[in-house]
C-alpha positions, -999 to 999 in steps of 0.1 A, spaced: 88 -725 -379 78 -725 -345 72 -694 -325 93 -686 -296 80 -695 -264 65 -670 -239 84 -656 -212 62 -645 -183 60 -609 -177 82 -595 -153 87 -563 -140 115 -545 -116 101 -518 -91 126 -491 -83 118 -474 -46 141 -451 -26 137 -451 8 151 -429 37 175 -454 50 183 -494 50 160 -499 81 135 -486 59 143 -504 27 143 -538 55 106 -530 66 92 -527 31 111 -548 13 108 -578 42 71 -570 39 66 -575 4 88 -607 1 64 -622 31 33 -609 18 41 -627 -17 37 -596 -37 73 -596 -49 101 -627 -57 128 -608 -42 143 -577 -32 177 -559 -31 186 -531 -10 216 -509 -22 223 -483 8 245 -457 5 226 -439 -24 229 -405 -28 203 -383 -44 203 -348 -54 163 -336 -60 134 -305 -61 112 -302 -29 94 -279 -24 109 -249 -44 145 -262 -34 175 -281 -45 182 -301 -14 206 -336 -13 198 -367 8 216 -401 20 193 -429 7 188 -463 5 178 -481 -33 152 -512 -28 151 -529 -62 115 -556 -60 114 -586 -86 78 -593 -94 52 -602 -119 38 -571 -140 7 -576 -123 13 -566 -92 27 -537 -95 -6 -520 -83 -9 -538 -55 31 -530 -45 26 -490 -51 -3 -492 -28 16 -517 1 50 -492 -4 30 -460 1 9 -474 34 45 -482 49 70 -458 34 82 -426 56 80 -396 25 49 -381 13 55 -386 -27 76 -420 -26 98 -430 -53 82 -460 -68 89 -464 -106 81 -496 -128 108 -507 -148 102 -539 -177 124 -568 -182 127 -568 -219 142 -606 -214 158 -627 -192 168 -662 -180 133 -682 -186 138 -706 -157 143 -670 -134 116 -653 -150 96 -684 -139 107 -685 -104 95 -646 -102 61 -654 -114 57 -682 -90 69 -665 -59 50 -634 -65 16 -648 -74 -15 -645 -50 -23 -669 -22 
């Protein structure tokens, strides 16, 4: 029996920002600077949250990056020099499985150089 072929690691990376012009800047930076395949910006998000000692409710805008596992560091540190808020969302998310000719296509786009 032969073993199932390997899929290359890809990750999602879940980040709110304040608004879709926002969500544009960061996620148009991160497409151009190669460290992520793709992005998708949901506006229209709203989020109910702790700060500072109190409940408080905010319009935002979702940015969903496509990338290879490995650069997650790299987008955490590129998302906090651009993003507005002081503790930015920024949560890594696997893919478990997927489409192998996609999952190929992320790891290409995203890779270094």
């Amino acid at each position: 029996m032969q073993d199932a072929p390997t899929m290359p690691d890809a990750i999602l990376i879940y980040i709110t920002c304040a608004n879709p012009s926002e969500a544009d800047t960061i996620g148009r930076a991160l497409v151009e600077e190669r460290l992520v395949a793709c992005v998708n910006i949901l506006p229209g998000m709203r989020s109910i949250y702790r700060w500072q000692g109190k409940v408080e409710t905010a319009e935002e805008t979702v940015l969903i990056a496509k990338t290879a596992a490995t650069r997650f560091a790299d987008v955490e540190a590129r998302v906090k020099r651009l993003h507005s808020y002081t503790v930015p969302c920024i949560v890594e998310l696997p893919v478990i499985a997927g489409s192998a000719d996609y999952l190929a296509w992320i790891a290409a786009q995203s890779a270094p150089g």
